[in-house]
C-alpha positions in Angstrom: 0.0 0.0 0.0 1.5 3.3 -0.9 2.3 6.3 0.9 -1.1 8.3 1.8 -3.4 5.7 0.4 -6.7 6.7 1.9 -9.1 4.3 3.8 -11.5 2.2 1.8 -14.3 1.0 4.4 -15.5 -2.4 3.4 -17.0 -5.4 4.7 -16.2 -9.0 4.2 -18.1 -12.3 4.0 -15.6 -14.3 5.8 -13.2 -13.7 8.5 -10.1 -12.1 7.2 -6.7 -12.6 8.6 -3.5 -9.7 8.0 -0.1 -9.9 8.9 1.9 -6.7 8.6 5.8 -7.3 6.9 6.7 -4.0 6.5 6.1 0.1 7.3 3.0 1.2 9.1 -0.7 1.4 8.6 -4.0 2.5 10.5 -6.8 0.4 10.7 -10.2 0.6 11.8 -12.3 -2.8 12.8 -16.0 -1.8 14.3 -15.1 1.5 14.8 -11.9 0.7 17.1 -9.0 1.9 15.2 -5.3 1.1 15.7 -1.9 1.3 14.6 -0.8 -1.6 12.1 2.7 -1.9 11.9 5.4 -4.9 11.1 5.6 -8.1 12.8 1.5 -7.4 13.9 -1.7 -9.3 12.9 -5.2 -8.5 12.8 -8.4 -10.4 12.5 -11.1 -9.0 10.7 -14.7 -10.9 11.8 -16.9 -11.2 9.1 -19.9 -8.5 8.4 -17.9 -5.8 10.1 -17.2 -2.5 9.4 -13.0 -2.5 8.3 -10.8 -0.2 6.6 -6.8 0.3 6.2 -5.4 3.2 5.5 -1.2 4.4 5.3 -1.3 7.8 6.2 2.8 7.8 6.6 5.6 8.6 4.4 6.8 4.6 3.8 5.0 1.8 1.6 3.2 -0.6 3.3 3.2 -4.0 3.2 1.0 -6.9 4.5 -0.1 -10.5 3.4 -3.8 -11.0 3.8 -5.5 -14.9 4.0 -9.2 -14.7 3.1 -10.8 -18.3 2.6 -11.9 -19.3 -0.8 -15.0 -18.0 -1.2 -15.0 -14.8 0.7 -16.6 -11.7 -0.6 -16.2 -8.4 -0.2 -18.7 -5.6 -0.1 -17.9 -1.8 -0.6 -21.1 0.2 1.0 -24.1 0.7 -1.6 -22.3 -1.4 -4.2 -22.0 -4.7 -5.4 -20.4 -7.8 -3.7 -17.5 -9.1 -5.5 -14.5 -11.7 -4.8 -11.2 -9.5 -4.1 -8.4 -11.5 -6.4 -6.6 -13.4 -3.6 -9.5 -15.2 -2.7 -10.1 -16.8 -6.2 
């Protein structure tokens, strides 16, 4: 994720797991919003509110495990299948 990439709220169908591998992050699960940064995990439940966002000057860098199958849904649009979870 690049430097001053905005927050995207979404929800997904499935839990969500994200491990950060490099620079820093904010993210918001339910309304509670954290700090993200390397060598820390998250768990996003499934139907709830999430976003990530990289307000700081460095990349950012994560690997995200969403099970087959898992949808996501960007508010008033669509559901669709994010790539990794093909």
């Amino acid at each position: 994720m690049q430097p001053g990439t905005p927050a995207n709220p979404h929800r997904l169908s499935r839990e969500e797991v994200i491990v950060a591998i490099s620079g820093a992050a904010r993210v918001s699960i339910g309304g509670s919003e954290a700090d993200f940064t390397a060598g820390s995990a998250v768990i996003v439940p499934a139907d709830t509110d999430f976003s990530l966002s990289n307000p700081g000057p460095e990349p950012f860098e994560a690997v995200a495990v969403l099970p087959v199958g898992g949808r996501a849904s960007l508010p008033g649009g669509e559901p669709f299948t994010p790539p990794w979870a093909e």
